[in-house]
C-alpha positions in Angstrom: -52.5 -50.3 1.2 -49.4 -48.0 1.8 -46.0 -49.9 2.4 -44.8 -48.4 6.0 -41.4 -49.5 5.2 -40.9 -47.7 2.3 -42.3 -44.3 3.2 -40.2 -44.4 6.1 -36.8 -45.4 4.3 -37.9 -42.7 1.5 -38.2 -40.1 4.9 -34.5 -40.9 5.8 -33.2 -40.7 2.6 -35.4 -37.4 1.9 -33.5 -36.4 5.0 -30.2 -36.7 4.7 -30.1 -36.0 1.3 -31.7 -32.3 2.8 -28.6 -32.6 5.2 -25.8 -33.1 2.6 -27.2 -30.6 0.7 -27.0 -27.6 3.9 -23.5 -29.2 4.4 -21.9 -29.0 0.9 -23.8 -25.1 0.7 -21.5 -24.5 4.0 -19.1 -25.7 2.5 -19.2 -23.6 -0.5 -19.8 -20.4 1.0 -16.5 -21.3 3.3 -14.7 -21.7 0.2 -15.8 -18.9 -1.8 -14.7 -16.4 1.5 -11.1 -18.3 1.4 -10.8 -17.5 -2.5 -11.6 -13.9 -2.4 -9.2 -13.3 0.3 -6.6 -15.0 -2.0 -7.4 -13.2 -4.9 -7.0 -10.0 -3.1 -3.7 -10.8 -1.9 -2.6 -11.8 -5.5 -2.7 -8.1 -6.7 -0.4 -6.9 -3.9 1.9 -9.5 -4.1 2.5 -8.7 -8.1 3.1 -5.2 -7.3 5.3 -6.2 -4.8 7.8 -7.8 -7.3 7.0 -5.7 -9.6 8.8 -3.2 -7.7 11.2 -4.6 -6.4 12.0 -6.2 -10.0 12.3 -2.1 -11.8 14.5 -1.6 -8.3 17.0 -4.4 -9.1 17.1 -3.4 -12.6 17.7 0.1 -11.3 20.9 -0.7 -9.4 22.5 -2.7 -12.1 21.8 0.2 -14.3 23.7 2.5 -11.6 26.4 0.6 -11.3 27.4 1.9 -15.3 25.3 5.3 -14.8 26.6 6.8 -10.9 24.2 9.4 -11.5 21.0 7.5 -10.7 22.7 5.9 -7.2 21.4 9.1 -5.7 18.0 8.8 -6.2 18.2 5.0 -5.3 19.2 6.0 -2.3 16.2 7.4 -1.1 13.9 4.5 -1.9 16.3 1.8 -1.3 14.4 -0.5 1.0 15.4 -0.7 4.9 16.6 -3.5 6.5 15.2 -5.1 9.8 16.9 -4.0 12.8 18.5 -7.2 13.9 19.0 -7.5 17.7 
């Protein structure tokens, strides 16, 4: 004789264990998108400071050596227009 009850609780559990499983690969796949948009951003941002780092380092060099103040001149970085 088969047990009803069981097969039926065994269904339920068969079932949302299917369901936790298609929400936790959701989530995943939602993650992984976030991270690689993080990691390219990391890259930019350490060039970023980078340069602006060998700029600062720049200026306090030119304030013993005039010379170079010319050249930082043309790269210096522009200010936002303020209104």
């Amino acid at each position: 004789m088969k047990c009803e009850t069981t097969n039926t609780i065994l269904t339920y559990v068969l079932g949302v264990l299917a369901l936790l499983g298609v929400i936790f690969a959701l989530q995943i796949i939602f993650h992984t998108r976030e991270l690689r948009a993080l990691q390219m951003a990391i890259p930019q941002k350490t060039y970023m400071l980078t340069v602006q780092s060998l700029y600062n380092d720049a200026a306090e060099y030119g304030k013993t050596h005039p010379d170079i103040n010319r050249i930082l001149q043309s790269v210096q970085p522009q200010k936002p227009a303020t209104h």
